[in-house]
C-alpha positions in Angstrom: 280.2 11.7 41.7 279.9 10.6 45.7 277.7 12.3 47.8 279.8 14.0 50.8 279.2 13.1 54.1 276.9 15.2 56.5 279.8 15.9 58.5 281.9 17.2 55.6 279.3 19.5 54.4 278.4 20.7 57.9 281.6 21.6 59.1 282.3 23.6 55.8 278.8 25.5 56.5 280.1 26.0 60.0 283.3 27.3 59.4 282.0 29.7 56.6 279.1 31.1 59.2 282.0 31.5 61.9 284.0 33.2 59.3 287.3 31.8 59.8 289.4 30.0 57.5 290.4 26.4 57.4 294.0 26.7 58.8 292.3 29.3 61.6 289.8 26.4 62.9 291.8 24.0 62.8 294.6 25.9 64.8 291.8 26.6 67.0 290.7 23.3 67.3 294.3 22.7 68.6 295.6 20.9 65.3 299.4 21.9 64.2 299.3 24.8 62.2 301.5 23.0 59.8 299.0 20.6 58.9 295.9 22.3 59.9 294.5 24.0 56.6 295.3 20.6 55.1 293.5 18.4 57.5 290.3 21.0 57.9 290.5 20.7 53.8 290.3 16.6 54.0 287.4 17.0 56.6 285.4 19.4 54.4 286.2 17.1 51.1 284.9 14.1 53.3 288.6 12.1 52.6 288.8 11.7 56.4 286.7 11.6 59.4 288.6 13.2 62.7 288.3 11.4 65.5 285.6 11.9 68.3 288.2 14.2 70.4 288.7 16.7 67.1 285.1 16.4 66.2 283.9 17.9 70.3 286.8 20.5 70.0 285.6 21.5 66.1 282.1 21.8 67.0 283.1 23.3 70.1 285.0 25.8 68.1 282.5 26.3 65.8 279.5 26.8 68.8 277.5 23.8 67.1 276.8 20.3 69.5 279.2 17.8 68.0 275.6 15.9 67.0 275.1 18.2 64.5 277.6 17.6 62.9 276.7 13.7 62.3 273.4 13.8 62.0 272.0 12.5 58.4 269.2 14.0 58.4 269.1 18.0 57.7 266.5 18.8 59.4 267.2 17.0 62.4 270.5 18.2 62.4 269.3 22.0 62.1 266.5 20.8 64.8 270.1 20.0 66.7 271.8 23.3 66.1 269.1 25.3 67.3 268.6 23.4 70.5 272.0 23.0 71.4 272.1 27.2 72.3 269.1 26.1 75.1 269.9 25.7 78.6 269.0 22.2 80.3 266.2 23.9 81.8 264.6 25.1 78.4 265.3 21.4 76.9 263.6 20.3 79.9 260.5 22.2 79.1 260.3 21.8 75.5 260.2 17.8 75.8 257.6 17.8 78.4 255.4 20.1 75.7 256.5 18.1 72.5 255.6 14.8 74.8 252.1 16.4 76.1 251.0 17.9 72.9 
């Protein structure tokens, strides 16, 4: 049986920590409502891959930086998610420490 893609698993875990169903992000994510529950489903199965446009409006959806989404490797990606809810400012500081220390 194939692995599914980081993406499909991460937007399922997403989803289910936002508490919405498929057809609700995917309505959200301004997909038809016709289609939506389908299309979130083919995501989360790893059949299809949106396109960058659904992917930003997804994540943005879902509060998560559309690089989380991608990344391979869990714990960069979870490195990712944490980060993305730090200001500029805060990133900023924490590479200046990671690069001195």
């Amino acid at each position: 049986m194939e692995e599914k893609s980081a993406f499909a698993r991460r937007l399922r875990t997403a989803r289910e920590a936002k508490g919405v169903s498929q057809k609700q992000l995917g309505i959200l994510a301004g997909i038809d409502q016709f289609v939506a529950s389908a299309r979130i489903n083919q995501y989360e199965r790893g059949k299809h891959l949106p396109d960058l446009q659904t992917a930003q409006r997804l994540a943005a959806e879902l509060n998560v930086p559309v690089s989380y989404l991608y990344e391979p490797n869990d714990d960069l990606a979870e490195l990712i998610r944490i980060l993305g809810g730090h200001s500029r400012d805060q990133l900023r500081q924490l590479i200046i420490q990671f690069q001195s220390g």
